[in-house]
PQR file of N, CA, C, O and H, with PARSE charges and radii, in Angstrom:
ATOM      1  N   UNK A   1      93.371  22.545  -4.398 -0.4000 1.5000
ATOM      2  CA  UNK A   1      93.557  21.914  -3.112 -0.0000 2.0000
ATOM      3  C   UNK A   1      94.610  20.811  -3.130  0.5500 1.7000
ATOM      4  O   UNK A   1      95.213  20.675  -2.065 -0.5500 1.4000
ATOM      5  N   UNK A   2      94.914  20.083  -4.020 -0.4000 1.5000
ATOM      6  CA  UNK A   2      96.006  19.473  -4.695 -0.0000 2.0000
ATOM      7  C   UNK A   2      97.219  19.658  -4.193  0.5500 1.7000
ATOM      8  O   UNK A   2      97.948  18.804  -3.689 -0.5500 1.4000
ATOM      9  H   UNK A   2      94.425  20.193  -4.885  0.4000 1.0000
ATOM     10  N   UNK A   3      97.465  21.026  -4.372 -0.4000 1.5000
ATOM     11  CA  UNK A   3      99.055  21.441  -3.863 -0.0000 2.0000
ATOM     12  C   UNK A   3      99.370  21.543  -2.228  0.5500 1.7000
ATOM     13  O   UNK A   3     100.466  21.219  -1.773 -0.5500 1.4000
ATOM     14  H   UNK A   3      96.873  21.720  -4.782  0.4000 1.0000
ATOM     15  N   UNK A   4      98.204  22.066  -1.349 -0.4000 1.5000
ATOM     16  CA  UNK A   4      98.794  21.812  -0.310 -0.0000 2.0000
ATOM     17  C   UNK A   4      98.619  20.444   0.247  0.5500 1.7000
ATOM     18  O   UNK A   4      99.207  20.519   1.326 -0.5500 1.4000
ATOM     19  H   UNK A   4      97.314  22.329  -1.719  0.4000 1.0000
ATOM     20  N   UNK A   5      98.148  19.233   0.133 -0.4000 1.5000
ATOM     21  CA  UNK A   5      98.189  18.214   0.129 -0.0000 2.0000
ATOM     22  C   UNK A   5      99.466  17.768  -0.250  0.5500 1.7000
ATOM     23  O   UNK A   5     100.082  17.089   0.573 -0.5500 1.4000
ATOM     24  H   UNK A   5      97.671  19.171  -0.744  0.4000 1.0000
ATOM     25  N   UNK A   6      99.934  17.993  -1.231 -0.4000 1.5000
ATOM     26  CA  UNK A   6     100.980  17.601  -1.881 -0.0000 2.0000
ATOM     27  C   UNK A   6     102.167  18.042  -0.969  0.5500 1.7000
ATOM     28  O   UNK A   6     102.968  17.283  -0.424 -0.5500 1.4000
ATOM     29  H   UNK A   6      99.434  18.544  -1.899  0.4000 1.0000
ATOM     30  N   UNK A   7     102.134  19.499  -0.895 -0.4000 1.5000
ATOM     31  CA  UNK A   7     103.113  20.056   0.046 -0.0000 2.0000
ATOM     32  C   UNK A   7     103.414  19.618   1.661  0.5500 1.7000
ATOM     33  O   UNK A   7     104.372  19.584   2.433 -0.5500 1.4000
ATOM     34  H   UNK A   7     101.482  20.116  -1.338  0.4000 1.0000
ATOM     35  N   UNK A   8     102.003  19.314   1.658 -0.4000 1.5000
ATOM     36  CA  UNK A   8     101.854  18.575   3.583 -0.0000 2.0000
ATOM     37  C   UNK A   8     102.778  17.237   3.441  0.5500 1.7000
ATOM     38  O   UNK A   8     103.617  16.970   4.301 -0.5500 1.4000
ATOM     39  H   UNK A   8     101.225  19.341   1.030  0.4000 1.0000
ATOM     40  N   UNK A   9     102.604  16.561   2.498 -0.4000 1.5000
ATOM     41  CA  UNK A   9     103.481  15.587   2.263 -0.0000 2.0000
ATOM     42  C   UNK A   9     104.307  15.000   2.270  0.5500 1.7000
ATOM     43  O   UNK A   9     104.459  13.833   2.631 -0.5500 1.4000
ATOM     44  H   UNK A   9     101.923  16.778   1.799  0.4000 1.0000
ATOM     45  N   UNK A  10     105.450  16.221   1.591 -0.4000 1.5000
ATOM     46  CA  UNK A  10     106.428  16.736   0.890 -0.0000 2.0000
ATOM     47  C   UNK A  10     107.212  16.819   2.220  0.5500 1.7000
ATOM     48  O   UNK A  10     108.128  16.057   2.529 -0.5500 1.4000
ATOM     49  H   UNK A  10     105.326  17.169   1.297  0.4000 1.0000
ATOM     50  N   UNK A  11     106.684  17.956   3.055 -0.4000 1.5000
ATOM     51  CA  UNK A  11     107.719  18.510   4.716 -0.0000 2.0000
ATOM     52  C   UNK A  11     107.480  17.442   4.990  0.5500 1.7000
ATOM     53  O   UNK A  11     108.275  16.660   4.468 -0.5500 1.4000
ATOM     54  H   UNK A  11     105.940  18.575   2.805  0.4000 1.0000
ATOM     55  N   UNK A  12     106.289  16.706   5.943 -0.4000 1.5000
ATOM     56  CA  UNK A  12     106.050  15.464   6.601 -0.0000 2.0000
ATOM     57  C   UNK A  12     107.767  14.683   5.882  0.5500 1.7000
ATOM     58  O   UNK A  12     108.827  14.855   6.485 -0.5500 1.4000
ATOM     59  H   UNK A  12     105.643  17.341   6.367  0.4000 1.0000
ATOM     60  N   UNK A  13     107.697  14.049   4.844 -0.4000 1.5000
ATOM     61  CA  UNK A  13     109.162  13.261   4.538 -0.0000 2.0000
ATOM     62  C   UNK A  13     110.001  13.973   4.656  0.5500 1.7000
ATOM     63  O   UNK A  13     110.999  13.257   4.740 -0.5500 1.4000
ATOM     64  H   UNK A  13     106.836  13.910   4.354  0.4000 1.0000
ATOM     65  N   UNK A  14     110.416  15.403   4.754 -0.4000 1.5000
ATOM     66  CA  UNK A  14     111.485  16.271   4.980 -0.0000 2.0000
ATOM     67  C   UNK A  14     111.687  15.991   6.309  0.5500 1.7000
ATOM     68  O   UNK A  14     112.846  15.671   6.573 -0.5500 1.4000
ATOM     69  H   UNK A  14     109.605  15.985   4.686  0.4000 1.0000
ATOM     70  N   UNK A  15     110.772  16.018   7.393 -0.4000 1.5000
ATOM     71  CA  UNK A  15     111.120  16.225   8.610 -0.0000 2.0000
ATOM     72  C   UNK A  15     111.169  14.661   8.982  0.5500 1.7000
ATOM     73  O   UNK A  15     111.988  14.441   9.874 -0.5500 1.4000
ATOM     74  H   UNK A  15     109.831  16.278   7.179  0.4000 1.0000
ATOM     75  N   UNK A  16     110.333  13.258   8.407 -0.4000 1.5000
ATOM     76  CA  UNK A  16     111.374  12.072   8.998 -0.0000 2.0000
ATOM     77  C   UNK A  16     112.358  12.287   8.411  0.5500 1.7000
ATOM     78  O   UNK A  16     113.103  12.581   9.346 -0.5500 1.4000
ATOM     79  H   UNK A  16     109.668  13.437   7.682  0.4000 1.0000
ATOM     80  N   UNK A  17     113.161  12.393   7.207 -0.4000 1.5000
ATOM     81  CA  UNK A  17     114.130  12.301   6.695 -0.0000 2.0000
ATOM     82  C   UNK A  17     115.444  13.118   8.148  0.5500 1.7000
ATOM     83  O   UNK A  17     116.541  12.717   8.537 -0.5500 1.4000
ATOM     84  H   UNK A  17     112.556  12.155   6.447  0.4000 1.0000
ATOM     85  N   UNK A  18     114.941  13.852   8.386 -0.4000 1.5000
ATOM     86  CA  UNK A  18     116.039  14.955   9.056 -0.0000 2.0000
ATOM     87  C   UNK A  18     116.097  14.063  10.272  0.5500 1.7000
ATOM     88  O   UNK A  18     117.224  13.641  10.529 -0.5500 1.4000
ATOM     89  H   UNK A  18     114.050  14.177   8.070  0.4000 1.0000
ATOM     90  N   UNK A  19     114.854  13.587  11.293 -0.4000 1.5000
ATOM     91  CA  UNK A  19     114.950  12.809  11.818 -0.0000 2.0000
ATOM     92  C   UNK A  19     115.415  11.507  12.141  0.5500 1.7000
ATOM     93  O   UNK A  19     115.340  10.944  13.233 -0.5500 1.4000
ATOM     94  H   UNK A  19     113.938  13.930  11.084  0.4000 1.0000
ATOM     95  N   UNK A  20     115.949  11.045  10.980 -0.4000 1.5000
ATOM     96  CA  UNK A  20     116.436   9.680  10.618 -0.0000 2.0000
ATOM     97  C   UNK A  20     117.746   9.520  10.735  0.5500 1.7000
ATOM     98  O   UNK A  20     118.325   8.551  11.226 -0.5500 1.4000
ATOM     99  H   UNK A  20     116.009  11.502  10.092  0.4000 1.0000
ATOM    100  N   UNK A  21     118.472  11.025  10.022 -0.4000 1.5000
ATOM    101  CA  UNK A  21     119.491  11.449   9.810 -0.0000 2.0000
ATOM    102  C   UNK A  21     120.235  11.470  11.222  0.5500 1.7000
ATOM    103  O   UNK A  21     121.264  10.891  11.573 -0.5500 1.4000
ATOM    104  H   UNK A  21     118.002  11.812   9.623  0.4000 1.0000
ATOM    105  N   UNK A  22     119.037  12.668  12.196 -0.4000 1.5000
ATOM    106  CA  UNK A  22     119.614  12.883  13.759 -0.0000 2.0000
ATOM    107  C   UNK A  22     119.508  11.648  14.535  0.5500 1.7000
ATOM    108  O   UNK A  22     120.057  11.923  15.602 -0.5500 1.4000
ATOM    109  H   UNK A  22     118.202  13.138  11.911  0.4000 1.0000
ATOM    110  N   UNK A  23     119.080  10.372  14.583 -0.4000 1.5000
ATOM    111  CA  UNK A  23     119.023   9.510  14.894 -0.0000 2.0000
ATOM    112  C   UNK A  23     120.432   8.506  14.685  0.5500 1.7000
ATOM    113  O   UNK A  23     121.116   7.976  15.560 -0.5500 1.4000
ATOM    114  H   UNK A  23     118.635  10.148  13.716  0.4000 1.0000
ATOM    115  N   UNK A  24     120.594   8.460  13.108 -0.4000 1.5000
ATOM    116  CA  UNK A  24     121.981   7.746  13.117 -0.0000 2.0000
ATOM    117  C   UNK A  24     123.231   8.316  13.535  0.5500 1.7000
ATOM    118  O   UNK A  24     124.357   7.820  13.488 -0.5500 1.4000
ATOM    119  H   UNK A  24     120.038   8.890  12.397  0.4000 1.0000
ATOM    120  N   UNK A  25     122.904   9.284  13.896 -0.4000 1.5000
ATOM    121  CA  UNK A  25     124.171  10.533  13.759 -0.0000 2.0000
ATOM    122  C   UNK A  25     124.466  10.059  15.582  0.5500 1.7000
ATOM    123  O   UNK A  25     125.445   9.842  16.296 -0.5500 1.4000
ATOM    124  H   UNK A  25     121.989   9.686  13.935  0.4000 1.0000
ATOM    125  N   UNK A  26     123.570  10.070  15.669 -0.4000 1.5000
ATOM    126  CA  UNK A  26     123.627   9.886  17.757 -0.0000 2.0000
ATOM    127  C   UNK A  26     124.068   8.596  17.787  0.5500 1.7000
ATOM    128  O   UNK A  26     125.255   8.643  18.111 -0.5500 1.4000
ATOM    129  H   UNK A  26     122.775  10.246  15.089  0.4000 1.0000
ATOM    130  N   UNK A  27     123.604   7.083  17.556 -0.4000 1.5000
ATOM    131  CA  UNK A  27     124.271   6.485  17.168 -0.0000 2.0000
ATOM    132  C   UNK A  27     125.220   5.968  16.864  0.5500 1.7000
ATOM    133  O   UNK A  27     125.505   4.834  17.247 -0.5500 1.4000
ATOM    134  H   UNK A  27     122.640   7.045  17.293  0.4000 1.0000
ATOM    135  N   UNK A  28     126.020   6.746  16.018 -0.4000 1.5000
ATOM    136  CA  UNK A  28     126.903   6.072  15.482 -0.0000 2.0000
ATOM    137  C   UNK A  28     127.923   7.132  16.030  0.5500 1.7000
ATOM    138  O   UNK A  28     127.739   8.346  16.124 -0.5500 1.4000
ATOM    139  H   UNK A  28     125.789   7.667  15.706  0.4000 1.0000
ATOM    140  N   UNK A  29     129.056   6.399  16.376 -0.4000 1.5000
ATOM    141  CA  UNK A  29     130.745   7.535  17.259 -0.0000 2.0000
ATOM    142  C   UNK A  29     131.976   6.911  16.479  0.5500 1.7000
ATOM    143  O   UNK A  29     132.165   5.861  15.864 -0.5500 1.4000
ATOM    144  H   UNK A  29     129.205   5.414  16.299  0.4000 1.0000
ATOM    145  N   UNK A  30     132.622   7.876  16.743 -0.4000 1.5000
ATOM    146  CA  UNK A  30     133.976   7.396  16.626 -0.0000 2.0000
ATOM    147  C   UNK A  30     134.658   7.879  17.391  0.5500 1.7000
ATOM    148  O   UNK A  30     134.513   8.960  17.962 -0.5500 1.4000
ATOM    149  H   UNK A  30     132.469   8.729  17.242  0.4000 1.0000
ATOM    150  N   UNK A  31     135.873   6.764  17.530 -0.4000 1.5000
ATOM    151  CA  UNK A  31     136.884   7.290  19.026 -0.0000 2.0000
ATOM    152  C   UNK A  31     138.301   7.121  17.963  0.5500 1.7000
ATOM    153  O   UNK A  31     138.521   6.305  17.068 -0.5500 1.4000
ATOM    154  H   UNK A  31     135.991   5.886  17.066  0.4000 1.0000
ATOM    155  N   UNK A  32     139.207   8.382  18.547 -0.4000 1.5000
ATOM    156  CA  UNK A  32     140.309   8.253  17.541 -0.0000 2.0000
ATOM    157  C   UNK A  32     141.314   8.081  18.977  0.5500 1.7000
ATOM    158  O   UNK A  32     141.257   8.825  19.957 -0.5500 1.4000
ATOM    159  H   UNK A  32     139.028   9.045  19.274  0.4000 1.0000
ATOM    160  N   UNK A  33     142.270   6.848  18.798 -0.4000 1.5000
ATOM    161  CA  UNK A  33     143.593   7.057  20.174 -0.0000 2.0000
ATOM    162  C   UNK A  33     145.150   7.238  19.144  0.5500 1.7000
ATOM    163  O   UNK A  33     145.318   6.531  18.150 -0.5500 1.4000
ATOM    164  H   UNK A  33     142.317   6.245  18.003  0.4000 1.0000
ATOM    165  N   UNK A  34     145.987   8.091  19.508 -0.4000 1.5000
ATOM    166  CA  UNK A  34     147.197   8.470  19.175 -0.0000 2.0000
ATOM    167  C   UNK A  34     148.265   7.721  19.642  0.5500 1.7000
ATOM    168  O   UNK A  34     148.500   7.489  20.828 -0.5500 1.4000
ATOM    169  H   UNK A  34     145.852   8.665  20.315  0.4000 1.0000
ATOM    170  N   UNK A  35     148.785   7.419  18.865 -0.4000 1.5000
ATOM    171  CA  UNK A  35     149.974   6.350  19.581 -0.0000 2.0000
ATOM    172  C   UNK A  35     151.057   6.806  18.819  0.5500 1.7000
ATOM    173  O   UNK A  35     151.038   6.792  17.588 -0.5500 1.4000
ATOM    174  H   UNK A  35     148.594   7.608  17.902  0.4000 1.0000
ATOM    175  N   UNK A  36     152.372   7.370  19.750 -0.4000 1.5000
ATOM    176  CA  UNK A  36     153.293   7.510  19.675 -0.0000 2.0000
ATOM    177  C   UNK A  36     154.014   6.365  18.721  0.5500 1.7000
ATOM    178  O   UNK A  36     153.779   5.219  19.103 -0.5500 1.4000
ATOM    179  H   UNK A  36     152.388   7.382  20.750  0.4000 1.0000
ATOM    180  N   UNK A  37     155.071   6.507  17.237 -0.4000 1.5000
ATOM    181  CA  UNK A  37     155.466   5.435  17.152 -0.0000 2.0000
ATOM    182  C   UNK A  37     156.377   5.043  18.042  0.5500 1.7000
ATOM    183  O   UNK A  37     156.643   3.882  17.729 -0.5500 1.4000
ATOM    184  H   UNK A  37     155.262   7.439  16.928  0.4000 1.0000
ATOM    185  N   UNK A  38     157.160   5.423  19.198 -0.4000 1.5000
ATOM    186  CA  UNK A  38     157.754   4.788  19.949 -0.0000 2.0000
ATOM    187  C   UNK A  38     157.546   3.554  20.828  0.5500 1.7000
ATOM    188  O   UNK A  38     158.353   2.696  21.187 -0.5500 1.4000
ATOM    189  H   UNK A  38     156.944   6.366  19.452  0.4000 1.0000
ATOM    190  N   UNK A  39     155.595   3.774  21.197 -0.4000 1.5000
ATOM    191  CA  UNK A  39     155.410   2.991  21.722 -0.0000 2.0000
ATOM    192  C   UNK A  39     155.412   1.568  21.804  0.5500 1.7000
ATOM    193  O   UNK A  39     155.179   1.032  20.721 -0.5500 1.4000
ATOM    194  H   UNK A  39     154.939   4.470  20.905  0.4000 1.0000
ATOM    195  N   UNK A  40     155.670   0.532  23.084 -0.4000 1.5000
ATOM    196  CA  UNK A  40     155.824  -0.353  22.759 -0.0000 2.0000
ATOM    197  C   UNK A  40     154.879  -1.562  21.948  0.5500 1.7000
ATOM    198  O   UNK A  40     153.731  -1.154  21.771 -0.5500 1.4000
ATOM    199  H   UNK A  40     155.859   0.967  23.964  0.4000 1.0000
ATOM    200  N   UNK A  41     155.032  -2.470  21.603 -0.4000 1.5000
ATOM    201  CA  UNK A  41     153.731  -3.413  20.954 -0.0000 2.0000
ATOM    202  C   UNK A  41     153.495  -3.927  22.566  0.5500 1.7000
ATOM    203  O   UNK A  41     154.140  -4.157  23.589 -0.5500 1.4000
ATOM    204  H   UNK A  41     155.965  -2.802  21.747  0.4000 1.0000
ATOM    205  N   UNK A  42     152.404  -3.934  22.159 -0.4000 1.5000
ATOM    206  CA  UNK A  42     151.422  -4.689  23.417 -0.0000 2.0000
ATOM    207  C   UNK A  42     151.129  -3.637  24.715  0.5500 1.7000
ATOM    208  O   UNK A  42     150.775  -4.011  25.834 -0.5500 1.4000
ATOM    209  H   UNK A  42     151.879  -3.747  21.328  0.4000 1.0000
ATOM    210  N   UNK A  43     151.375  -2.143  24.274 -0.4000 1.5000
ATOM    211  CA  UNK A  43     151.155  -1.315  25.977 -0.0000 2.0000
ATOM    212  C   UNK A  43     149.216  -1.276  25.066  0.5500 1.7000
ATOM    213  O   UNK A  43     148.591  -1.422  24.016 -0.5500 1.4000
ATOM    214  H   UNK A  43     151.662  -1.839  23.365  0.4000 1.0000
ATOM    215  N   UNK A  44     149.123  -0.908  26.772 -0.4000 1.5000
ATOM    216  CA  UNK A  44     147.738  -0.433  26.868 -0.0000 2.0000
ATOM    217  C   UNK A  44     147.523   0.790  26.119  0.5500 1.7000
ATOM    218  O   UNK A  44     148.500   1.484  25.836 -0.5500 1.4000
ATOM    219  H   UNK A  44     149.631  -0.789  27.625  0.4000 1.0000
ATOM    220  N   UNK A  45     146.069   1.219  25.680 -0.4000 1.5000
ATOM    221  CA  UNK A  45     146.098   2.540  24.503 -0.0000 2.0000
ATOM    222  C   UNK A  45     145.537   2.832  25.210  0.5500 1.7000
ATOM    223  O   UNK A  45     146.057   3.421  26.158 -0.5500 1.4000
ATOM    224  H   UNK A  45     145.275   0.656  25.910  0.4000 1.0000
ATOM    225  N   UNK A  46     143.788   2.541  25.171 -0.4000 1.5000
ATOM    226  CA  UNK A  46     142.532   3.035  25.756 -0.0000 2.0000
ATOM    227  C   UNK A  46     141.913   2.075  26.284  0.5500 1.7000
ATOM    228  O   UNK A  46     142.492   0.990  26.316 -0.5500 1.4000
ATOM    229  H   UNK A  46     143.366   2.063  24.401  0.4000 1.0000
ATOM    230  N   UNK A  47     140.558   2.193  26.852 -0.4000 1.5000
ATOM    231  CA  UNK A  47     139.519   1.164  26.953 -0.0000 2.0000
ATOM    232  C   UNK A  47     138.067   1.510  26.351  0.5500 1.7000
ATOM    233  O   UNK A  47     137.094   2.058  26.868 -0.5500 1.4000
ATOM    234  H   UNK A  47     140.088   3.075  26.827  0.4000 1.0000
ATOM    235  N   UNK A  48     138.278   1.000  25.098 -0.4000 1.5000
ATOM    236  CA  UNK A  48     136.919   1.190  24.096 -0.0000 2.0000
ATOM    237  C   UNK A  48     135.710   1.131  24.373  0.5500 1.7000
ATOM    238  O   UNK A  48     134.920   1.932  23.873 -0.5500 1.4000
ATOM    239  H   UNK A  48     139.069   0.555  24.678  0.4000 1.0000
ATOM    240  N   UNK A  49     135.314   0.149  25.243 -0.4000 1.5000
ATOM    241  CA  UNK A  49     133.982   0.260  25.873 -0.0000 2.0000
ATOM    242  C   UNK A  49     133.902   1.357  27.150  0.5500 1.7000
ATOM    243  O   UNK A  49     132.880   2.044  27.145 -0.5500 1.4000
ATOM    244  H   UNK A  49     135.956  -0.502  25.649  0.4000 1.0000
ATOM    245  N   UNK A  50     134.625   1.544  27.977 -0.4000 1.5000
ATOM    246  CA  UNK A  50     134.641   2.734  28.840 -0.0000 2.0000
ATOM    247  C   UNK A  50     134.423   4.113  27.618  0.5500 1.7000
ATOM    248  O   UNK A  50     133.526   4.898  27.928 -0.5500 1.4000
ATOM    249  H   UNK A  50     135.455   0.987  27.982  0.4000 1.0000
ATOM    250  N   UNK A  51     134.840   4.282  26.891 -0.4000 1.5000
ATOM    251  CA  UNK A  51     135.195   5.384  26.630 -0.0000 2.0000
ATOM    252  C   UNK A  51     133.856   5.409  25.454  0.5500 1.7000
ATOM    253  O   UNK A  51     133.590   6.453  24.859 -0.5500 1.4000
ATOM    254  H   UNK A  51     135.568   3.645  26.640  0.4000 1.0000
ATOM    255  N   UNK A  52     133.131   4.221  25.237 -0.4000 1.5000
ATOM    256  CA  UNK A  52     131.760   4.572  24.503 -0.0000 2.0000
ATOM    257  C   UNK A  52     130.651   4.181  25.269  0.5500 1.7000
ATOM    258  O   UNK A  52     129.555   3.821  24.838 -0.5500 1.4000
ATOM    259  H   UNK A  52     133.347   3.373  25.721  0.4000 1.0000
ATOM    260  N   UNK A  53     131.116   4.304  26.764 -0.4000 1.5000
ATOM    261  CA  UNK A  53     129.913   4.377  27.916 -0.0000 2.0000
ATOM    262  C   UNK A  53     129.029   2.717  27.602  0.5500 1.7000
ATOM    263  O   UNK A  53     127.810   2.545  27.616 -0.5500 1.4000
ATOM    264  H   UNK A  53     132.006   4.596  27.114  0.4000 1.0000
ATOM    265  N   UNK A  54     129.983   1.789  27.365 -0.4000 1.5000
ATOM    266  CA  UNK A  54     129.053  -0.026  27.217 -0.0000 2.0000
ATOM    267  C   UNK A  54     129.722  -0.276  27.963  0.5500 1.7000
ATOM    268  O   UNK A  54     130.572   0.507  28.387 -0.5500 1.4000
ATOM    269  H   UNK A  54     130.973   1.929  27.353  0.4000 1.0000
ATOM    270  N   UNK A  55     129.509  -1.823  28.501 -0.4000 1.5000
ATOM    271  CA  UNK A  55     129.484  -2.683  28.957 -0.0000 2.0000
ATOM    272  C   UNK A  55     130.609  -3.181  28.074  0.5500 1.7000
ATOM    273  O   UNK A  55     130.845  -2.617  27.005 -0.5500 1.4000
ATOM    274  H   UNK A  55     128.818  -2.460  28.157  0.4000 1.0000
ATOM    275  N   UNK A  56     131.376  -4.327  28.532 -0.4000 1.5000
ATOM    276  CA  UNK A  56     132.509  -4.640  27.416 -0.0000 2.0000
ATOM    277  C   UNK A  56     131.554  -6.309  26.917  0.5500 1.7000
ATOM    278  O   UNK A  56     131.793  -6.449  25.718 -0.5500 1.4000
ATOM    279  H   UNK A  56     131.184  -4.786  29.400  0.4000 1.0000
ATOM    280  N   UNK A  57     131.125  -6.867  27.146 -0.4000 1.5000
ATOM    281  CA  UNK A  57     129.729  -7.468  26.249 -0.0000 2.0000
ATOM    282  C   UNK A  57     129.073  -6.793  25.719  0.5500 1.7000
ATOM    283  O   UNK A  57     128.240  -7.516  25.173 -0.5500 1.4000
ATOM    284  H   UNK A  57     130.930  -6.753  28.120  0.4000 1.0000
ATOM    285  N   UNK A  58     128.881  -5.819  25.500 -0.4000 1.5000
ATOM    286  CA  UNK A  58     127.765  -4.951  24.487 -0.0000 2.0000
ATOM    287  C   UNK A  58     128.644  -4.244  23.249  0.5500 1.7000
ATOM    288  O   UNK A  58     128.228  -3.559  22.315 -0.5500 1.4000
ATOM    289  H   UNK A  58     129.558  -5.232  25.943  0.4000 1.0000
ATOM    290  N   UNK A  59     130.190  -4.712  23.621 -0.4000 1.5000
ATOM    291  CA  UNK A  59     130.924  -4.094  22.156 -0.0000 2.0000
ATOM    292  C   UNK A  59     130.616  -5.557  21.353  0.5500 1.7000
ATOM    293  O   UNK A  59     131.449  -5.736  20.465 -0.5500 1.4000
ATOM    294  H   UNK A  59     130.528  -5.269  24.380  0.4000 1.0000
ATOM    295  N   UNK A  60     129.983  -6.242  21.419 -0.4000 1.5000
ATOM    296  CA  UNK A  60     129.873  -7.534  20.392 -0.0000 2.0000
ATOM    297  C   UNK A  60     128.561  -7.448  20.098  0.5500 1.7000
ATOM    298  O   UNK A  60     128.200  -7.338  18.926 -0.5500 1.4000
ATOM    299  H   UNK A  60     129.306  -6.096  22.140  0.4000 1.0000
ATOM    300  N   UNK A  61     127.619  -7.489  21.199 -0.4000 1.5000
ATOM    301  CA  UNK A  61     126.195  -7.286  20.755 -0.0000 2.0000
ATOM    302  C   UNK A  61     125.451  -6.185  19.814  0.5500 1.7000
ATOM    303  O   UNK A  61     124.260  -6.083  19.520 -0.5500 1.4000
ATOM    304  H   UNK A  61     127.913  -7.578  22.151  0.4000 1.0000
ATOM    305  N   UNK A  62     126.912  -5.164  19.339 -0.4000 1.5000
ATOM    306  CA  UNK A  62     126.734  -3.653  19.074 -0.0000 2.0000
ATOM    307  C   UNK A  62     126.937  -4.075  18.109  0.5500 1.7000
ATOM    308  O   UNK A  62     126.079  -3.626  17.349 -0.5500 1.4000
ATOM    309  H   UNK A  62     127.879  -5.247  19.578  0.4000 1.0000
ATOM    310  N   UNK A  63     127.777  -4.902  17.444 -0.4000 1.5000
ATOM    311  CA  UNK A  63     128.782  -4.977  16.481 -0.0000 2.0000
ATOM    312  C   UNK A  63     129.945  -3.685  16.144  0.5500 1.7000
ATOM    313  O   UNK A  63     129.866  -2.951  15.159 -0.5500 1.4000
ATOM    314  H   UNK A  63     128.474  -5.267  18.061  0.4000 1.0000
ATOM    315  N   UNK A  64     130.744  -3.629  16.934 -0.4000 1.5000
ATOM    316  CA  UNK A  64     131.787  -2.829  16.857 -0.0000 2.0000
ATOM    317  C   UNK A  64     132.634  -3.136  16.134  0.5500 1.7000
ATOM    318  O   UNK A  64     132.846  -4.299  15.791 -0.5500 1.4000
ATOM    319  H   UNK A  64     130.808  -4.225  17.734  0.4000 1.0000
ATOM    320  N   UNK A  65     133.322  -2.081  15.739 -0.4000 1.5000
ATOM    321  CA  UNK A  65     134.334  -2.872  14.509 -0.0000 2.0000
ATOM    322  C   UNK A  65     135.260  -1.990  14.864  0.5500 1.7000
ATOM    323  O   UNK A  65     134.900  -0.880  15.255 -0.5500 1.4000
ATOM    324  H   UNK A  65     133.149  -1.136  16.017  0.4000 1.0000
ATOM    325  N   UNK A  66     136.726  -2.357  14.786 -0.4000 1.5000
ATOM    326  CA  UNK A  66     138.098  -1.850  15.307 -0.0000 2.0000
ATOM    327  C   UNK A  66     139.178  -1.693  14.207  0.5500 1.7000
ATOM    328  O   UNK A  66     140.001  -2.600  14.081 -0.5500 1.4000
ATOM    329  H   UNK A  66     137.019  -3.259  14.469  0.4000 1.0000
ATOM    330  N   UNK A  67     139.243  -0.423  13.266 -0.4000 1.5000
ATOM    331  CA  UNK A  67     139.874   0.242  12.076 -0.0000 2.0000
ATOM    332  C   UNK A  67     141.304   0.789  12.197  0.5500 1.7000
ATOM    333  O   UNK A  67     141.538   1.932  12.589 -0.5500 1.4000
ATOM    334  H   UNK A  67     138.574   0.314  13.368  0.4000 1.0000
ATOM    335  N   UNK A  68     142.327  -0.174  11.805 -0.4000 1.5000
ATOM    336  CA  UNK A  68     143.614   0.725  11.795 -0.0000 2.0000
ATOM    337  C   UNK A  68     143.306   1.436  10.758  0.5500 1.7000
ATOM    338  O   UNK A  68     142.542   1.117   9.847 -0.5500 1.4000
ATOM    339  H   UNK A  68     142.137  -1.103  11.486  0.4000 1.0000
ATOM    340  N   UNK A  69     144.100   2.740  10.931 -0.4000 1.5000
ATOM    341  CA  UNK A  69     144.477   3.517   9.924 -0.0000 2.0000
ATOM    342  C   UNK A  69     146.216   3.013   9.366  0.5500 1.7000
ATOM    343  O   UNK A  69     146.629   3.575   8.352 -0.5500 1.4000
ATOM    344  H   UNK A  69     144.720   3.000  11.670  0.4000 1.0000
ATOM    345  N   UNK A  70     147.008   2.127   9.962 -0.4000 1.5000
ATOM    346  CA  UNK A  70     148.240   2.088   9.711 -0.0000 2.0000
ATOM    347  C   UNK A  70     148.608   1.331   8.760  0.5500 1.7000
ATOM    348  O   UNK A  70     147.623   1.005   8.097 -0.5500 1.4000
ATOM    349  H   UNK A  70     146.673   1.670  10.786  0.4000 1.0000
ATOM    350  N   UNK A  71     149.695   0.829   8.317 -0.4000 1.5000
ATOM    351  CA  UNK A  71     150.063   0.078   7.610 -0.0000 2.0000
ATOM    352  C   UNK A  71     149.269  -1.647   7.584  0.5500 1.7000
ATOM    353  O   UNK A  71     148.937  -2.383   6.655 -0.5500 1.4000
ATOM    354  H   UNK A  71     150.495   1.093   8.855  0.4000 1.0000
ATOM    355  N   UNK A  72     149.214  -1.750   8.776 -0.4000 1.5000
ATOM    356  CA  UNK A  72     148.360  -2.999   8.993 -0.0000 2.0000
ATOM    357  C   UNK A  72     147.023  -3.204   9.718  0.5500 1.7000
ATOM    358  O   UNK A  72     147.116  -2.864  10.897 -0.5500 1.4000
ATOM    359  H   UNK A  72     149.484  -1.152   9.531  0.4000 1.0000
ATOM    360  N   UNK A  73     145.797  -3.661   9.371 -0.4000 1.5000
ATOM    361  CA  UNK A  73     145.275  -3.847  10.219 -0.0000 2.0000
ATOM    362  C   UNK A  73     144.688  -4.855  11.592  0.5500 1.7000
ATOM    363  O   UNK A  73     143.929  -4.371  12.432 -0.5500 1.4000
ATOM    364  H   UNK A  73     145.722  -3.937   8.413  0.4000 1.0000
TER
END
């Protein structure tokens, strides 16, 4: 009787685990914007909070964090 105890167990943490997983996954986004190098410094790209459905106070309360990929960040 041991083993299926053991086994009930076993799935039970399989299935939070998977759950935990689908949870951060929803969570967590990424937005990629393309910028021409022609463009000028200082044009408009996107609007980051529009485009992750917040409030533009809730990109701080979120802790958002803003990643060049370029030479500088």
């Amino acid at each position: 009787m041991a083993i299926p105890a053991k086994l009930t167990r076993c799935s039970g943490m399989v299935m939070l685990c998977l759950f935990l997983e689908l949870l951060l996954a929803a969570s967590a986004r990424n937005i990629l914007y393309s910028v021409p190098e022609e463009t000028d410094k200082g044009s408009f790209v996107g609007n980051i909070a529009k485009d992750l459905g917040l409030e533009p106070q809730e990109l701080a309360e979120r802790g958002v964090r803003i990643v060049s990929r370029g030479r500088t960040q």
